[in-house]
Structure formats: structure tokens, C-alpha cells
DOSE-341400 format. One record per atom (N, C-alpha, C): residue number from 0; atom name; x, y, z. Coordinates in nm, 4 decimals. Layout:
BEGIN
+-----+------+----------+----------+----------+
:   n : atom :        x :        y :        z :
+-----+------+----------+----------+----------+
: NUM :   CA :        X :        Y :        Z :
...
+-----+------+----------+----------+----------+
// end
This chain:
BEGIN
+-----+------+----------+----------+----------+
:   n : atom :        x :        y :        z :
+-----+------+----------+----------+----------+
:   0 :    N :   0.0831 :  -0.1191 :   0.0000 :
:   0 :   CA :   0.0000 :   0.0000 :   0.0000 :
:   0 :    C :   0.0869 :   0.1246 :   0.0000 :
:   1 :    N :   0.0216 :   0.2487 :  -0.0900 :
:   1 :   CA :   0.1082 :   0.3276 :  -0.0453 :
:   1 :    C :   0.1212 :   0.4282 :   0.0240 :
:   2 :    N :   0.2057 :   0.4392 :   0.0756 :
:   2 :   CA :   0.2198 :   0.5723 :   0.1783 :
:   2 :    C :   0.2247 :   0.6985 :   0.1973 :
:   3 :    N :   0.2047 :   0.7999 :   0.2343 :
:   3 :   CA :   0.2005 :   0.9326 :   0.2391 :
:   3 :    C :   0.2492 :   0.9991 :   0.3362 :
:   4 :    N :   0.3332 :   1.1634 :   0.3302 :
:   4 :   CA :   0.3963 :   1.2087 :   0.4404 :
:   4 :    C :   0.2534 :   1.3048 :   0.4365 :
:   5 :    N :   0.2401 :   1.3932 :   0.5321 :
:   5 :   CA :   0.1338 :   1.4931 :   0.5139 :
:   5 :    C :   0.1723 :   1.5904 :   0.6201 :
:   6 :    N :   0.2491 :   1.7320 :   0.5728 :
:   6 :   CA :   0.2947 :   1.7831 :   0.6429 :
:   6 :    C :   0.2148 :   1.9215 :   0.6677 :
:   7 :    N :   0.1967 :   1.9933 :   0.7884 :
:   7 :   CA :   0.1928 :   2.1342 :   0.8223 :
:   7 :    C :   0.3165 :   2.2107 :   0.8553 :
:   8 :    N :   0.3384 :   2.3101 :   0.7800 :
:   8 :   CA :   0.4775 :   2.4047 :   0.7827 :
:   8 :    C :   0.4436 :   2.5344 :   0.8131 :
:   9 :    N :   0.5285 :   2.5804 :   0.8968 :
:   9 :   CA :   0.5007 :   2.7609 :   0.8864 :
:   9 :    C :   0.6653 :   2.8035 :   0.9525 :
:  10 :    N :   0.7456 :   2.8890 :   0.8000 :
:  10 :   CA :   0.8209 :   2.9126 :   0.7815 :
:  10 :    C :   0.8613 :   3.0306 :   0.8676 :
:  11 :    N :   0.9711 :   3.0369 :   0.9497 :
:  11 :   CA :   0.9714 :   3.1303 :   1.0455 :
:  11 :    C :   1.1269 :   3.2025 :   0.9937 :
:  12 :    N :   1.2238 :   3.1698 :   0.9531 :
:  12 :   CA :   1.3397 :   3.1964 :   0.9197 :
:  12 :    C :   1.3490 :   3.1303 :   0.7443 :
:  13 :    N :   1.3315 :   3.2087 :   0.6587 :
:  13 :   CA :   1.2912 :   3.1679 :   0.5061 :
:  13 :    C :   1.4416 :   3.1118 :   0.4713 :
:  14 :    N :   1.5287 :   3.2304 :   0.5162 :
:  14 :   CA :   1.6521 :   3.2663 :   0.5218 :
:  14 :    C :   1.7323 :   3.1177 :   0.5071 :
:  15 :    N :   1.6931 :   3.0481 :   0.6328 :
:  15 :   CA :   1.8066 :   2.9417 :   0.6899 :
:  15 :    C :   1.7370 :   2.8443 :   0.6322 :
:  16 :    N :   1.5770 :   2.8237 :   0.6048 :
:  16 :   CA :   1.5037 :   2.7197 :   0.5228 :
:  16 :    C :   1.5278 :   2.6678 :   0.4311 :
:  17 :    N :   1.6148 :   2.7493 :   0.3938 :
:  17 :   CA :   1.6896 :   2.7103 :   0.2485 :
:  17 :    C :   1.7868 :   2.6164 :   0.2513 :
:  18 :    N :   1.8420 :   2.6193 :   0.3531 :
:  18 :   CA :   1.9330 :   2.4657 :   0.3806 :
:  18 :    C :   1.8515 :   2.3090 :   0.4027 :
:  19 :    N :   1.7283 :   2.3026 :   0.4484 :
:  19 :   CA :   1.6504 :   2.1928 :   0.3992 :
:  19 :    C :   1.5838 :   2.1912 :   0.2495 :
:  20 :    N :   1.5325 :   2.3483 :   0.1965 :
:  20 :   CA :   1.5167 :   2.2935 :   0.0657 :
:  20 :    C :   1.6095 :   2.2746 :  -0.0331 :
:  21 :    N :   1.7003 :   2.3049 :  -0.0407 :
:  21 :   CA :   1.8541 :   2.2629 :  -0.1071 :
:  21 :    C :   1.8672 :   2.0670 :  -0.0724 :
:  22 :    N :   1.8654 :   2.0377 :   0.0677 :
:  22 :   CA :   1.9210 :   1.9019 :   0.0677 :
:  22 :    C :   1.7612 :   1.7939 :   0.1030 :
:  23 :    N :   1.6942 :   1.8228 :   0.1568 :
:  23 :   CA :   1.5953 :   1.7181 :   0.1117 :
:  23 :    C :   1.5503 :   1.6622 :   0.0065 :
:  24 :    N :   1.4922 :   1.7345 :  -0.1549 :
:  24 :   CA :   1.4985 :   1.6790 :  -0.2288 :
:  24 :    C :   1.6074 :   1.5660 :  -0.2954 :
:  25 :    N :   1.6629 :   1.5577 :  -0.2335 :
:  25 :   CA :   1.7696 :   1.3944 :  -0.2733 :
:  25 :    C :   1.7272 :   1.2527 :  -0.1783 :
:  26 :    N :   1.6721 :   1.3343 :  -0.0489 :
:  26 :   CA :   1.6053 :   1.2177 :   0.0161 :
:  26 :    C :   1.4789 :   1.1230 :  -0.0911 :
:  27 :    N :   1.3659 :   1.2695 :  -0.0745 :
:  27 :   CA :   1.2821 :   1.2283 :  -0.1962 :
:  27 :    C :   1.2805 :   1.1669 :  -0.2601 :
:  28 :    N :   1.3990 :   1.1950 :  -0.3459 :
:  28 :   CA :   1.3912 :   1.1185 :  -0.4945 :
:  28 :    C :   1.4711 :   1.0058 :  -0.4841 :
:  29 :    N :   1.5797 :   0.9461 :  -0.3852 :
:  29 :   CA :   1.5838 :   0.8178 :  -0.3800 :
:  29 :    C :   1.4692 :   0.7541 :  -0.3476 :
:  30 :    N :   1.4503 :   0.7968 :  -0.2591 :
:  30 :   CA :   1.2957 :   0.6552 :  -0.1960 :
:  30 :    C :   1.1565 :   0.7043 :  -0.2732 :
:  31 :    N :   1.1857 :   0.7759 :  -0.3852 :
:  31 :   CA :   1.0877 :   0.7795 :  -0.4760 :
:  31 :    C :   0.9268 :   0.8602 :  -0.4626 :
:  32 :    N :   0.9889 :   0.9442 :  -0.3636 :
:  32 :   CA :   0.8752 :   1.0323 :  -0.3171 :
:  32 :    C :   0.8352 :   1.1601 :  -0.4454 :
:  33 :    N :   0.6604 :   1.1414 :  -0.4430 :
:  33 :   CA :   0.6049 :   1.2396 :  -0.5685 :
:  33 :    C :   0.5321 :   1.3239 :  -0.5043 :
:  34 :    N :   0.5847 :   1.4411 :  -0.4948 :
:  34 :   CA :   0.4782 :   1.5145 :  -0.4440 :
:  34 :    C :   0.3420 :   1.5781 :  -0.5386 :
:  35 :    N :   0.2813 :   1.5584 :  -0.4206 :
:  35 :   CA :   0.0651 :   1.5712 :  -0.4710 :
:  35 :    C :   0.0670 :   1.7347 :  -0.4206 :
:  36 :    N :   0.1044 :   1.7854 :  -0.3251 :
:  36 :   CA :   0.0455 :   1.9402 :  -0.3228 :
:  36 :    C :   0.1827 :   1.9577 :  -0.2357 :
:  37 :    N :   0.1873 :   2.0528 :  -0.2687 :
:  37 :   CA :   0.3248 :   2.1870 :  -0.1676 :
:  37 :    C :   0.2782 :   2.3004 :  -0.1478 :
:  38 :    N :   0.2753 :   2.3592 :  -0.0967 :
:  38 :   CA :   0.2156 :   2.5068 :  -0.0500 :
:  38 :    C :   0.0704 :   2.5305 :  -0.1802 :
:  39 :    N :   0.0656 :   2.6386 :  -0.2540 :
:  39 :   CA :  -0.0359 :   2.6807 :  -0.3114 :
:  39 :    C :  -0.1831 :   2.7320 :  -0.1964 :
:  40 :    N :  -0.2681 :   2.7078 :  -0.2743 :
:  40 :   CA :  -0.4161 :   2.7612 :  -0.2546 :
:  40 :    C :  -0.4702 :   2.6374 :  -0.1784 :
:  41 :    N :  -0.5077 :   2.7176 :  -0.0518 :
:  41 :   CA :  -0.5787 :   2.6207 :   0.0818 :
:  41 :    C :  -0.7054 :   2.6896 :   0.1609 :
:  42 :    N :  -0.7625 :   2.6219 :   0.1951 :
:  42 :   CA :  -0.8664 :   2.6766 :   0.2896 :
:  42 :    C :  -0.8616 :   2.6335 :   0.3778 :
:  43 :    N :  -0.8763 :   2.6424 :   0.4957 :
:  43 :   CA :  -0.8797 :   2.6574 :   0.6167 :
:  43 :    C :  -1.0111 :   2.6239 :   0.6746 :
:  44 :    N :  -1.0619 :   2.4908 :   0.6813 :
:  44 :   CA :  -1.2166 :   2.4591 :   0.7305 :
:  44 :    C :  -1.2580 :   2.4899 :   0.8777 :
:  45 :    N :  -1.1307 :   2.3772 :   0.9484 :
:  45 :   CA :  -1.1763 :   2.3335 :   1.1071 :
:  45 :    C :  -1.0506 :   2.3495 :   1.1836 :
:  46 :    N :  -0.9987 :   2.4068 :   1.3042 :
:  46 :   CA :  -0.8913 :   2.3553 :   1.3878 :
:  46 :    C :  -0.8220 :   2.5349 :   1.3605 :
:  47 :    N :  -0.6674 :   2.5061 :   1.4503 :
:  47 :   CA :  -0.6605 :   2.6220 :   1.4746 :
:  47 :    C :  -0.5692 :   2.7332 :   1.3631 :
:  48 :    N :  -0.4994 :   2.6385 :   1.2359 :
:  48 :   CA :  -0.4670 :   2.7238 :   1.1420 :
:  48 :    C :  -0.3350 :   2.7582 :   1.1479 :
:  49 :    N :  -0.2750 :   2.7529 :   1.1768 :
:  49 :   CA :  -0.0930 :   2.8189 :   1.2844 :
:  49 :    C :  -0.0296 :   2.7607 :   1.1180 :
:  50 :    N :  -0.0427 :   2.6573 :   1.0935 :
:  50 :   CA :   0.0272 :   2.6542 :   0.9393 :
:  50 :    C :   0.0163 :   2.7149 :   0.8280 :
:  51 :    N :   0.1453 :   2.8058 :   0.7511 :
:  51 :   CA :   0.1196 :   2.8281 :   0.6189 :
:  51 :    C :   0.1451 :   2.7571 :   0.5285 :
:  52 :    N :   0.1803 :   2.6254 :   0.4807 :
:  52 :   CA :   0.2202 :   2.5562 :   0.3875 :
:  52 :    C :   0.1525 :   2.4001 :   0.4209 :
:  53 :    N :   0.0677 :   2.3622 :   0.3139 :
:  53 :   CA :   0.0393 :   2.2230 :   0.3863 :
:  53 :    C :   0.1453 :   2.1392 :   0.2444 :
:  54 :    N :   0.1909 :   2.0311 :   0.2746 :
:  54 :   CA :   0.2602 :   1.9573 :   0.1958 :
:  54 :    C :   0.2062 :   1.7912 :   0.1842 :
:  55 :    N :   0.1842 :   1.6685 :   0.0464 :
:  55 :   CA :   0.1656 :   1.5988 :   0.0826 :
:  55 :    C :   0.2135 :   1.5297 :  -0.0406 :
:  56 :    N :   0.3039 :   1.4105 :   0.0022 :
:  56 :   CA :   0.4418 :   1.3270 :  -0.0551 :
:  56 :    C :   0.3784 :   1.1760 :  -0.0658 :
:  57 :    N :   0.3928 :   1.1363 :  -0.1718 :
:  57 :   CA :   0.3165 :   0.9995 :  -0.1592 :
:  57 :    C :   0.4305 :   0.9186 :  -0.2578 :
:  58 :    N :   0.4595 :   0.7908 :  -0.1363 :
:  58 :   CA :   0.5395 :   0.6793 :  -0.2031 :
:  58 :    C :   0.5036 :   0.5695 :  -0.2130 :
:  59 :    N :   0.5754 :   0.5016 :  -0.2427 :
:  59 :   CA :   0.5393 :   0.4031 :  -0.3405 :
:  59 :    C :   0.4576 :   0.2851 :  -0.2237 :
:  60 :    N :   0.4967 :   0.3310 :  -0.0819 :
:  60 :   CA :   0.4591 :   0.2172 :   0.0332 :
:  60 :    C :   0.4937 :   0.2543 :   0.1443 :
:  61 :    N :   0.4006 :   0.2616 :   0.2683 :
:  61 :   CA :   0.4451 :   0.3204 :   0.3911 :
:  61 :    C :   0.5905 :   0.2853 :   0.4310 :
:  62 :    N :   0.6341 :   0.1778 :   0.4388 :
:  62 :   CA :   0.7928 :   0.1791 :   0.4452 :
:  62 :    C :   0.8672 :   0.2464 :   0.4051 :
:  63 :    N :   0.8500 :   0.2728 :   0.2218 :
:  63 :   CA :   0.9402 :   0.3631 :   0.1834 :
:  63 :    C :   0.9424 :   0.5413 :   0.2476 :
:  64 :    N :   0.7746 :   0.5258 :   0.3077 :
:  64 :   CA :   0.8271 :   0.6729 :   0.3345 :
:  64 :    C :   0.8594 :   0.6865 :   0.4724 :
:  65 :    N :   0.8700 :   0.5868 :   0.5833 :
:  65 :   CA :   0.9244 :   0.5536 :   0.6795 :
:  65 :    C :   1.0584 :   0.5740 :   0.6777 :
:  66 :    N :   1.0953 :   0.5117 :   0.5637 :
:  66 :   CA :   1.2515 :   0.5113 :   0.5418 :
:  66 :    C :   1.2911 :   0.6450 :   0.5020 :
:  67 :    N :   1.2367 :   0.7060 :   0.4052 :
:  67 :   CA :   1.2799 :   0.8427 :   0.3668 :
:  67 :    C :   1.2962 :   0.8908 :   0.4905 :
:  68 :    N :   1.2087 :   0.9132 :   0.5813 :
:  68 :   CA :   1.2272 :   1.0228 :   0.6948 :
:  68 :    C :   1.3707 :   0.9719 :   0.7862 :
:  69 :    N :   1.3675 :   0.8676 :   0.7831 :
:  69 :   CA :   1.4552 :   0.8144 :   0.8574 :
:  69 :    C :   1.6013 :   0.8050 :   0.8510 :
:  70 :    N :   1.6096 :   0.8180 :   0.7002 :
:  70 :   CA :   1.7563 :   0.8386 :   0.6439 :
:  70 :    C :   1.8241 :   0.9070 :   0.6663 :
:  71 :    N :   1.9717 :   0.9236 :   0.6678 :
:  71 :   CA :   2.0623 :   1.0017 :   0.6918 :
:  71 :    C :   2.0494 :   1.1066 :   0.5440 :
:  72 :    N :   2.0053 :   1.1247 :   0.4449 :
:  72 :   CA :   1.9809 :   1.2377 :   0.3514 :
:  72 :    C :   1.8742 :   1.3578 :   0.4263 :
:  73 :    N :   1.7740 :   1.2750 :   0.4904 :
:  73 :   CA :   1.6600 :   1.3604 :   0.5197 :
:  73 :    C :   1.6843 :   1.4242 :   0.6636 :
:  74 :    N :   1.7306 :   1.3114 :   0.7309 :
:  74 :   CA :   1.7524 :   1.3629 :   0.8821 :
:  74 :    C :   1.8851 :   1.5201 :   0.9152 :
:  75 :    N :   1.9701 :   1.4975 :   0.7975 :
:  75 :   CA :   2.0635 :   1.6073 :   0.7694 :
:  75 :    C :   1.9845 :   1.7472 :   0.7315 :
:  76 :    N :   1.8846 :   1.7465 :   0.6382 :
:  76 :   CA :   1.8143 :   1.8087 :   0.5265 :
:  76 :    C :   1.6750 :   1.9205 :   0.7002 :
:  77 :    N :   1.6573 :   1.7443 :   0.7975 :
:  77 :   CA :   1.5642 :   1.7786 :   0.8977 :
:  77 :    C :   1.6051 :   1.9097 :   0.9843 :
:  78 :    N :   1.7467 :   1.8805 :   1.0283 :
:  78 :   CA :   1.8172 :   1.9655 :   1.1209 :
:  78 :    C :   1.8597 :   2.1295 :   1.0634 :
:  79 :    N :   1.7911 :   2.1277 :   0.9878 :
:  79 :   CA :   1.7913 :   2.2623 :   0.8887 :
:  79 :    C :   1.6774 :   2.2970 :   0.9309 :
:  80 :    N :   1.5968 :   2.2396 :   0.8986 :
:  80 :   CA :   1.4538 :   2.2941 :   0.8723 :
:  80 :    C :   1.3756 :   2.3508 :   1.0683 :
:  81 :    N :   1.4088 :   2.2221 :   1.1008 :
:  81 :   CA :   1.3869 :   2.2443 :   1.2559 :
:  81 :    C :   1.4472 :   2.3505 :   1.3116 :
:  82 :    N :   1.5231 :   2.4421 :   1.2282 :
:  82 :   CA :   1.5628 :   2.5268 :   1.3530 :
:  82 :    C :   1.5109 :   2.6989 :   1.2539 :
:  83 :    N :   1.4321 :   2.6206 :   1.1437 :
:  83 :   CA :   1.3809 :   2.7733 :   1.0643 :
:  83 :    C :   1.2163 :   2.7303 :   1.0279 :
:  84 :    N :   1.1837 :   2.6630 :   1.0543 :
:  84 :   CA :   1.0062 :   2.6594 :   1.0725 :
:  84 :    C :   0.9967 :   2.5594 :   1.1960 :
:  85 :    N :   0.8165 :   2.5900 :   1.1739 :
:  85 :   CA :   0.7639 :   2.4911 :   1.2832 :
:  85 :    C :   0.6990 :   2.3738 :   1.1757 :
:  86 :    N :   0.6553 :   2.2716 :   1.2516 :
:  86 :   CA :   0.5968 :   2.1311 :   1.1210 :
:  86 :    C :   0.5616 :   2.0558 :   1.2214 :
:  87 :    N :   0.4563 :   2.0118 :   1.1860 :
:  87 :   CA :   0.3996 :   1.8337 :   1.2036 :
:  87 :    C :   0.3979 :   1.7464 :   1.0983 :
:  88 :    N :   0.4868 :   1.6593 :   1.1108 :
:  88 :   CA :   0.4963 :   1.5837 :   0.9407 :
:  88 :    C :   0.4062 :   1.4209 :   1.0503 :
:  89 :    N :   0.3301 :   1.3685 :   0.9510 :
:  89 :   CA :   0.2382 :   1.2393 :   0.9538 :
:  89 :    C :   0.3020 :   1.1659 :   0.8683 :
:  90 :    N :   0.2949 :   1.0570 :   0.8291 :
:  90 :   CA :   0.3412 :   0.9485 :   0.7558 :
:  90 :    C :   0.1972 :   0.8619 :   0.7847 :
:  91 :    N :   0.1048 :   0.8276 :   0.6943 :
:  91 :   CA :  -0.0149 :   0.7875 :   0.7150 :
:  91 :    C :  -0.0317 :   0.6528 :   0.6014 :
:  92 :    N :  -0.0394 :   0.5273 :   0.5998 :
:  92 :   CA :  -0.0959 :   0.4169 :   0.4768 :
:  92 :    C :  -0.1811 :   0.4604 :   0.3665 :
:  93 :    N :  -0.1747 :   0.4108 :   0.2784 :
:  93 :   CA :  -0.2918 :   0.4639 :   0.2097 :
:  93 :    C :  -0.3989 :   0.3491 :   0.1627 :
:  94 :    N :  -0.5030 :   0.3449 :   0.1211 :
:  94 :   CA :  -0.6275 :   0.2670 :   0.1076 :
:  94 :    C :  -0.5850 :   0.1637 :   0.0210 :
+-----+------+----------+----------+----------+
// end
């Protein structure tokens, strides 16, 4: 089955963000992650909103995107990002 990351982002330092978007995409694209939506046009239904960017990465199988996060490409790519936004990233099965 396959898997999905499904992230909330809100970019606080754009500046230093740039050191995860420079090195994550190599995580990605080994373990074969396609992204379905990245930021753009959102609405805001239910809950409290604190995110500007929703993101959602779908691979080929919950493992693989287990593994993506888990890797030493992404976890390098992570320690960037963690210290210039806030995020809740999910990793969820898919149907």
C-alpha cells in the first residue's frame, strides 16, 4: 500500500530554510517520493490554522516513506529545517 507524508509548515526563518530545501529533495527522490500538493491555494475549514504551507508526498509504500524520513539524507536536510520553521509531518498508509 502506499504511503504518504502529510505535512503542516510555517516558515519562520525563510533565510536558513533554504538549507533543507537545497538538501531534502535527494532524500525524496531516492525513496521515490512524488509530491501531490506543496504550498499553493488552501482553505482553512476546522482547527486552529498556525500553518502556512500544507505539503503531501506519496510513495510508493508506507515503508518507503518511513525510510525516507529516517535516512541520513533527510535527517541532515531535517536539522535545517527544525531550527527555521515549525511542522507536524504524519506518515499515514494509504487505502
Amino acid at each position: 500500500m502506499k504511503g504518504y507524508w502529510i505535512a503542516e509548515v510555517d516558515v519562520t526563518d525563510p533565510e536558513a530554510y533554504r538549507g533543507y530545501t537545497e538538501r531534502a529533495p535527494a532524500a525524496f527522490a531516492r525513496y521515490g517520493g512524488r509530491f501531490l500538493a506543496r504550498g499553493g491555494r488552501a482553505e482553512q475549514l476546522e482547527g486552529d490554522g498556525w500553518a502556512t504551507r500544507r505539503v503531501v508526498i506519496e510513495f510508493d509504500s508506507y515503508e518507503q516513506a518511513l525510510a525516507c524520513y529516517r535516512s541520513a539524507e533527510y535527517q541532515d536536510a531535517c536539522g535545517h529545517r527544525q531550527t527555521a520553521a515549525r511542522a507536524e509531518i504524519f506518515i499515514v498508509e494509504g487505502l
